[in-house]
N, C-alpha and C positions, 0 to 999 in steps of 0.2 A: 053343709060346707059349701062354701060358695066356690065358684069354679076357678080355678086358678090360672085362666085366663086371664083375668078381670084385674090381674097386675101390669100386664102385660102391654101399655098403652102402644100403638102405633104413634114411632115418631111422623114430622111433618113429612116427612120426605115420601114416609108411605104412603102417608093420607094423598099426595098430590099423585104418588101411583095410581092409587085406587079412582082418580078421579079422569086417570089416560081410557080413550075410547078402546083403545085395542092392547089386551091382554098377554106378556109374553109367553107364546104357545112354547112346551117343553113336556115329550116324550117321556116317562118314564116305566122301566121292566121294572118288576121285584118276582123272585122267586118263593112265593105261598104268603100272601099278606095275610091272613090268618094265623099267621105263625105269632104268638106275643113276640118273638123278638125285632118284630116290623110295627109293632103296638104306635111309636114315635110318630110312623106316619102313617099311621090312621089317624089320628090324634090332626095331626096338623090339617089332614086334608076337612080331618071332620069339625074341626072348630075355622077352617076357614083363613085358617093363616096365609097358604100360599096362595089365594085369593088377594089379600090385605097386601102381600108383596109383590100385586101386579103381574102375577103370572096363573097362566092357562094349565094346568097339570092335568094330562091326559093320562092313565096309568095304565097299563097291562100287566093283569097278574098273571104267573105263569106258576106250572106246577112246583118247580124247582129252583134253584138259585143259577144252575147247571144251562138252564134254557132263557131265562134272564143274561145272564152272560151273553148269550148266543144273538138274541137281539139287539144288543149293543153293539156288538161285533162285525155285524149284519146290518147296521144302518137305520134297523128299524125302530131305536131307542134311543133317544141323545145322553141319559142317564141311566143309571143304575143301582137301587136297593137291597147292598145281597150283603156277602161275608167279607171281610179284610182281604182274609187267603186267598179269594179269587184275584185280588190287587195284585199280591205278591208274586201269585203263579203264572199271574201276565206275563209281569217284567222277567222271568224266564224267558218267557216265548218272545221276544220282543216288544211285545205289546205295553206302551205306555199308560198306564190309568192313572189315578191320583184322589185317595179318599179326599173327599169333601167336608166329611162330618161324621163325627164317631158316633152310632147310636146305644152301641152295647160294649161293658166291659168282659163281658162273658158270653160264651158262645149258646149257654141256655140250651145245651142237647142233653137228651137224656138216650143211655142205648139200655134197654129195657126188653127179658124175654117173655112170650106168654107161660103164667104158670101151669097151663093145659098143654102146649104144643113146644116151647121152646126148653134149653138146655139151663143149668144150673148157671154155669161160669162161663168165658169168655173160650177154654179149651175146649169146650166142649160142642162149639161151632160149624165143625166141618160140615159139612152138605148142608147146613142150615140155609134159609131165607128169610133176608133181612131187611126190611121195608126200610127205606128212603125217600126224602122227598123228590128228587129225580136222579136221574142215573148221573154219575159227576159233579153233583151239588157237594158244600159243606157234608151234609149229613153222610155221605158216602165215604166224604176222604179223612173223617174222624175215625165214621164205624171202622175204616181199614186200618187206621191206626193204631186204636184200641185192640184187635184181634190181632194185626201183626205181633204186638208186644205180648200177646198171649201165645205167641206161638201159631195163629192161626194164618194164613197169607190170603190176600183178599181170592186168587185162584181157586180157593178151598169154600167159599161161599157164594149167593149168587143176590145179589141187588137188587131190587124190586123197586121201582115208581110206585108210594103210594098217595104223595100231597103230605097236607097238613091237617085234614079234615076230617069227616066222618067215613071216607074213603078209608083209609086207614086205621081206623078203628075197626071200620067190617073186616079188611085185610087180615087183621088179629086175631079177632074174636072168631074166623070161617078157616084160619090155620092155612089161609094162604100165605100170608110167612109166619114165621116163628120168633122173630123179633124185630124191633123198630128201632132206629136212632132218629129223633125226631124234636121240635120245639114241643113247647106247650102252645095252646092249651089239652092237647090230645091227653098225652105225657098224664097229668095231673088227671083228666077224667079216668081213665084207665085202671090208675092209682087210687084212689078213690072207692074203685070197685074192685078191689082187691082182684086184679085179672095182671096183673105184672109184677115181674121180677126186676128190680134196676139194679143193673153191670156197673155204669158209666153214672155219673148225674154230673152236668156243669151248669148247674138252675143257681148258684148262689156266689158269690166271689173268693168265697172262701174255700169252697170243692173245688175252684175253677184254677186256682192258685196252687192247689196243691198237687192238680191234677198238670199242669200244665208249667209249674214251675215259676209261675212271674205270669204278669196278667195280659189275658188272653184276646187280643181286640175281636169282635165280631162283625153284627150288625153295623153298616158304615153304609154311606151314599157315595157314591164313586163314578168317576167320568172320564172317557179320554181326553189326553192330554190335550191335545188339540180343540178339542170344545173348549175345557175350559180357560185357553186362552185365548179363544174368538167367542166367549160369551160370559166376560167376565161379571156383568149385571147379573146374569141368570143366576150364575153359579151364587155370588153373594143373597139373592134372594132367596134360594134354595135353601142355605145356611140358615138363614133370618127365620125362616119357615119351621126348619128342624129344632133350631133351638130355642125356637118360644116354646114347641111340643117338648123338647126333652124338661123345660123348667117346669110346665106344665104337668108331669109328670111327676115330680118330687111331690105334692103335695095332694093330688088328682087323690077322691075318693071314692066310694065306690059308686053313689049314685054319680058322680060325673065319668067313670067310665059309663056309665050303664047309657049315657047320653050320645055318645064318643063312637063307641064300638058297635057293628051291626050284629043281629042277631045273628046269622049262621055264622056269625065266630065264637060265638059260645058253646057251639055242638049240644044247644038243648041244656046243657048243663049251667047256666050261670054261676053257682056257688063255685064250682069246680077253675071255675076259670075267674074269677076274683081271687082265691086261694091262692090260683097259679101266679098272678098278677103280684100281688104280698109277697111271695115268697121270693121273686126276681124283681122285686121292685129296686134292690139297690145293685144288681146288674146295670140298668140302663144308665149311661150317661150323663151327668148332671151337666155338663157343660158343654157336649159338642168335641171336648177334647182328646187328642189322642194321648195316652199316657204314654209316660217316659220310655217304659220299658215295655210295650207294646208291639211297634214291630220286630224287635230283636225276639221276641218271644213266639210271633207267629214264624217264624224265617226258621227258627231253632225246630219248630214242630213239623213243620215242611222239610227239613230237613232228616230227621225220621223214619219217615216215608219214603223219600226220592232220594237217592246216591245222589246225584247229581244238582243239589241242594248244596252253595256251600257259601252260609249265612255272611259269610265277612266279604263274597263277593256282589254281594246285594248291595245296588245304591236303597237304601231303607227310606233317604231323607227323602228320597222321590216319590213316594208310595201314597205321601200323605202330606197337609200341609193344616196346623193350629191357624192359619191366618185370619179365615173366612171367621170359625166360630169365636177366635177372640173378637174380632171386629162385632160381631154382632152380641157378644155381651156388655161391650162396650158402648155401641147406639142402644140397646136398650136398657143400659144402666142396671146389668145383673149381677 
């Protein structure tokens, strides 16, 4: 299958980017890009796109989506690769963000016990340890969610940093913790080797929906508000960037992942992680967009969680903006 790239022409405008001596440099955090639900931009960085749209992508991966945040925050990031909910839980704090680009419709976590070391069901959690990818990421403030509603309160377990990786696998398998809530492609090897129990699964839109009542935004590119109004070329590049990888993506087969993705994202396992790929492939975003009922849905789950969550007092419309990826379905005639 030919790579589905090769739809994708650069209009002129880019081709005249590409032809500027100096590159716009642009900082980005992501919290575990091994994670598939960051697949989008591997994809982008790895076919060269945000190359094509005249920009410098410098990335740091960090363990967690938690510690991403933190360098954004912190100056040392001009962008940002993590969850919606971090957006939302800003605008609590003051803190203005504004997704740029939806990359997933689903949060793609799975909370999963060892069938050696961990518990049956979600009551049965107390004194457990529960591998995350860093302390205060997505993965943490689901897992809490999920045990709350079991009766369990996050006080009654203890959090673990374990990545997205082979770190966490050993984590598992050595009974340093007793369960994970975690992406794939871990998730999926795990499973596979029949070494886990899954509680939780939001790997499909359909579990994601029903689990969460209306759909779940995730994965999304996000910036403060301020950047993106003193850099408003970037920001649209960024977009142009994302959403060729997300079209790219619809069609992507398995030898053009195998092209795409570096090997230690496979954790050794490639079948295991094509599987996982299939299976959330219609998670990912076909267009960059934020769906209708997306932030009303993350605001309702954050609320949940926090008393002090009270969705109708959320500006939502600020959280996020369709402008950027319609614009760029429309230069690229998607």
């Amino acid at each position: 299958m030919a790579a589905a790239s090769a739809c994708l022409p650069a209009p002129a405008t880019l081709r005249a980017q590409r032809r500027s001596d100096a590159a716009m440099p642009v900082r980005m955090a992501v919290g575990g890009q091994a994670g598939l639900c960051y697949l989008p931009l591997t994809v982008a960085l790895g076919l060269g796109f945000f190359r094509e749209e005249g920009l410098d992508i410098r990335v740091v991966d960090y363990a967690g989506g938690a510690f991403a945040l933190q360098a954004l925050q912190e100056g040392t990031a001009d962008v940002c690769c993590g969850a919606f909910d971090h957006v939302v839980r800003q605008q609590l704090r003051g803190m203005p963000y504004r997704s740029l680009v939806l990359l997933g419709r689903a949060p793609q976590l799975t909370l999963a016990t060892s069938l050696r070391h961990g518990p049956k069901a979600l009551s049965g959690f107390k004194g457990m340890r529960v591998g995350v990818t860093a302390p205060g990421s997505s993965t943490q403030f689901l897992a809490s969610l999920w045990l709350n509603q079991a009766g369990v309160s996050s006080e009654d377990v203890s959090f673990v940093g374990v990545g997205v990786g082979s770190a966490a696998v050993a984590a598992l398998r050595q009974g340093r913790v007793h369960a994970l809530c975690l992406p794939d492609p871990v998730i999926t090897l795990l499973e596979h080797r029949g070494e886990v129990r899954l509680l939780v699964d939001t790997r499909t839109l359909k579990s994601s929906a029903e689990i969460f009542d209306g759909t779940m935004p995730a994965a999304c590119l996000y910036a403060p508000q301020v950047y993106v109004q003193r850099h408003s070329s970037e920001v649209q590049a960024l977009v142009n960037a994302m959403v060729r990888a997300l079209t790219w993506l619809q069609t992507a087969s398995a030898a053009d992942l195998a092209r795409v993705v570096p090997a230690p994202y496979l954790l050794g396992n490639r079948g295991a992680y094509l599987a996982a790929f299939q299976n959330a492939r219609e998670t990912f975003s076909p267009d960059g967009l934020m769906p209708d009922d997306g932030p009303a849905t993350a605001a309702r789950v954050l609320a949940q969680l926090q008393a002090d969550v009270v969705p109708a007092r959320l500006a939502l419309d600020k959280t996020f903006s369709n402008d950027w990826a319609r614009q760029s379905r429309q230069q690229f005639k998607l």
